[in-house]
C-alpha positions in Angstrom: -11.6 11.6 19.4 -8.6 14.1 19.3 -6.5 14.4 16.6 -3.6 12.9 18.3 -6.0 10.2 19.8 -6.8 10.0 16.1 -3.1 9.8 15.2 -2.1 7.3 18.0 -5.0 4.8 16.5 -3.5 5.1 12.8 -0.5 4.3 14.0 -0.8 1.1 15.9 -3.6 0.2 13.3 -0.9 0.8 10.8 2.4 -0.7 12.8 0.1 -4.2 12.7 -1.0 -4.2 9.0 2.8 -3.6 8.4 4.1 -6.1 10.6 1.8 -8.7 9.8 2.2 -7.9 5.5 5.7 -8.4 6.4 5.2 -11.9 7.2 3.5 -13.3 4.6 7.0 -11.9 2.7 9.2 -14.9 2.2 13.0 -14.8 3.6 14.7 -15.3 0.3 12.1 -11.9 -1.4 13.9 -9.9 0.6 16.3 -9.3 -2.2 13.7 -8.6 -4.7 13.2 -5.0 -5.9 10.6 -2.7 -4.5 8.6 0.0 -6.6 11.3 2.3 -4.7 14.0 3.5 -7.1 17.5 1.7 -5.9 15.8 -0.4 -2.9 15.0 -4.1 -1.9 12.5 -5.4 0.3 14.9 -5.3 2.5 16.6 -1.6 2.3 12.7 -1.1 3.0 12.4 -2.9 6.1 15.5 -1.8 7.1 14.2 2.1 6.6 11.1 1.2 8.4 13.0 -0.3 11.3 16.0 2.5 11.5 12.8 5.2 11.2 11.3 3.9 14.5 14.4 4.6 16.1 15.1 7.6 14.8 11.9 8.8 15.7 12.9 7.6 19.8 15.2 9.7 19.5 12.9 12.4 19.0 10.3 11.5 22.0 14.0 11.5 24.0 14.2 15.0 22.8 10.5 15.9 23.6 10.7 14.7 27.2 14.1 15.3 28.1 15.0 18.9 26.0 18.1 17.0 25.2 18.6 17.4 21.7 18.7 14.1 19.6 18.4 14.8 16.1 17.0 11.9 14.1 19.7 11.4 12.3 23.3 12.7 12.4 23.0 13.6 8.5 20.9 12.5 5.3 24.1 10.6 4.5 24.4 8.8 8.2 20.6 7.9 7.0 21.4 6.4 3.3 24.3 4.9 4.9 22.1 3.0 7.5 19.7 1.9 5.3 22.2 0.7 3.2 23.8 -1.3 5.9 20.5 -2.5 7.1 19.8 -3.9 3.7 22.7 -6.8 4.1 21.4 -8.4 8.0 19.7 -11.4 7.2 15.6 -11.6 6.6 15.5 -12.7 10.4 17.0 -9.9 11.4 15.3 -7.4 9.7 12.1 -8.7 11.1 13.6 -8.7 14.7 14.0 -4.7 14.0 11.0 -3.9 13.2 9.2 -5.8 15.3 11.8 -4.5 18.6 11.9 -0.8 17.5 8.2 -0.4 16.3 7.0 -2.0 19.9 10.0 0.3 21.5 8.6 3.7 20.0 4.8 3.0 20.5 5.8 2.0 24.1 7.5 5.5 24.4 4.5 7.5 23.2 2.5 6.1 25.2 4.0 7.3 28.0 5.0 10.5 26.9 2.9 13.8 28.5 5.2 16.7 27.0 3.4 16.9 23.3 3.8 20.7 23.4 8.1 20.6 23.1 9.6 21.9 20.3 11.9 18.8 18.2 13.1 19.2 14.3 12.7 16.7 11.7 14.8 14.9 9.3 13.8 18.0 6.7 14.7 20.5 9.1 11.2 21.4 10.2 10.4 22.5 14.0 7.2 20.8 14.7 5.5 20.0 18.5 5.9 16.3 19.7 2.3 15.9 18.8 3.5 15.3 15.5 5.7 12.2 15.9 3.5 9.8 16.0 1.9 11.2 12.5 5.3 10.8 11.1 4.8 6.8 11.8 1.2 6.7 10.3 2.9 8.1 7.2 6.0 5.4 7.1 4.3 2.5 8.2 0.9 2.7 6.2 2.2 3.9 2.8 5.3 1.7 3.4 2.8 -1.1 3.7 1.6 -0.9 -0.3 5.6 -0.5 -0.9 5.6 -4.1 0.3 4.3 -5.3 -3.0 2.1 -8.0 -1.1 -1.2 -6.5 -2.4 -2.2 -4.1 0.1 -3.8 -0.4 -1.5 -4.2 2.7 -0.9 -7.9 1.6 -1.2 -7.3 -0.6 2.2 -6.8 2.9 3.8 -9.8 4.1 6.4 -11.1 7.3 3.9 -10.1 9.9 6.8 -6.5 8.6 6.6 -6.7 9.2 2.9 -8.0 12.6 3.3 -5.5 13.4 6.2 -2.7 12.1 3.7 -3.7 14.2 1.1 -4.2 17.2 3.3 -0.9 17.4 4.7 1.1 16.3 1.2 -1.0 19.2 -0.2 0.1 21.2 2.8 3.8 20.3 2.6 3.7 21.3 -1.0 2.7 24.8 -0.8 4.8 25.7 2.2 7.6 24.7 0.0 6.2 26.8 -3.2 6.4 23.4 -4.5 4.8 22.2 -7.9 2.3 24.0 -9.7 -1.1 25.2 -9.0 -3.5 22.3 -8.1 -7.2 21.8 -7.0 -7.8 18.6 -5.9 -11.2 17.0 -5.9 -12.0 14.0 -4.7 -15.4 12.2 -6.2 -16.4 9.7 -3.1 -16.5 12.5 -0.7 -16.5 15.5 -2.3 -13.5 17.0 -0.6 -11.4 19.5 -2.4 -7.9 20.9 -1.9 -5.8 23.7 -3.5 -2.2 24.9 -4.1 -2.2 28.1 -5.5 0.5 29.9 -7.4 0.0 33.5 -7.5 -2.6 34.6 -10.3 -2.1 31.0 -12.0 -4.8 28.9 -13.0 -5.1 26.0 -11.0 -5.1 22.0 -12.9 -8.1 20.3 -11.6 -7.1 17.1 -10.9 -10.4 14.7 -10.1 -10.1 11.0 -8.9 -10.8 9.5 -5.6 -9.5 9.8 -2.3 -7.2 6.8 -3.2 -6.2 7.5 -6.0 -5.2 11.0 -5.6 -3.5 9.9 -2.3 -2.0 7.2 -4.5 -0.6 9.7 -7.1 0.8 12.7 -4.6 2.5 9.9 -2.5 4.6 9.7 -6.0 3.3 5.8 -5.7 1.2 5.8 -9.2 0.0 7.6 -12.4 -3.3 10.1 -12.5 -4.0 12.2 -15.6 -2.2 15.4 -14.3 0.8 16.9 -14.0 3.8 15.7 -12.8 4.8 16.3 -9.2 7.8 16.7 -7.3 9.0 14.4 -4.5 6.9 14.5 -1.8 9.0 13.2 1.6 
């Protein structure tokens, strides 16, 4: 399988463990808090909903060349997430459901994975990476839920390709200090170096160190910065 074969799987796997978490969530928790600083269930549906459409816009960019940022500003963002927060439990799940099927509908049929588009960080990445933009949203927002679901639920090459790209993200951005990562269940190790500094081993396994660098729980090592 490709890697955006690979990525296209994770992401409807993901879209339908979120969607169907999310209904085992009664109407009147959507006011409870979340493990997410400042936010309801609710401002996180409302964030998984607004994302899929923010990410349309960017298969519109990737198949027209029109430019459609995903979001006019990180403010326009907090703002709709905000806003999103006060529809009614019925709604909410009417936007997720509409926008998730709408964007999975749109990669599908999109053929241009080579054009250029910028994410919400300001990052130029190919189309191919849209749809691993989703994996990350709708599977980590899934444990966010607070309906039982792990990072342990998580297929192992999801977990690795999680930790792979957080780690990658991290030293691009000079980001944190010097790490080597090892997981126990599959032996895999990753590293952010610092210059001539001596990395922290971190050991754990693949869940647990995905757990820890998604900033979603507590690992003996050092503390990290935020990730997304």
């Amino acid at each position: 399988m490709s890697d955006l074969a690979q990525r296209l799987a994770w992401l409807d796997e993901g879209s339908e463990l979120f969607l169907a978490e999310l209904e085992t969530v009664r109407d009147s928790d959507f006011g409870d808090d979340t493990a997410l600083p400042g936010w309801t269930v609710a401002h996180l549906v409302a964030h998984v909903g607004y994302n899929a459409k923010a990410l349309s816009r960017l298969v519109h960019w990737a198949r027209t060349g029109e430019e459609t940022p995903m979001y006019a500003s990180a403010e326009a963002r907090d703002s709709e997430i905000e806003a999103g927060s006060r529809l009614l439990a019925l709604e909410l799940r009417d936007l997720v459901r509409e926008t998730d099927d709408r964007l999975r509908t749109e990669l599908a049929g999109l053929s241009s994975w080579d054009s250029e588009v910028r994410t919400a960080q300001g990052r130029t990445v190919t189309a191919d990476e849209i749809p691993w933009m989703r994996v990350r949203e709708v599977w980590i927002h899934t444990v966010d839920l607070g309906t039982g679901k792990d990072f342990r639920d998580f297929p192992v090459a999801l977990l690795e390709a999680l930790i792979t790209d957080n780690v990658t993200l991290r030293a691009q951005r000079d980001q944190g200090p010097a790490l080597l990562l090892r997981a126990e269940d599959t032996d895999r190790e990753w590293r952010i170096d610092r210059g001539n500094e001596e990395p922290t081993v971190v050991a754990a396994d693949s869940a647990e160190l995905c757990r820890w660098l998604a900033g979603r729980g507590a690992i003996d090592g050092p503390e990290l910065a935020r990730w997304l």
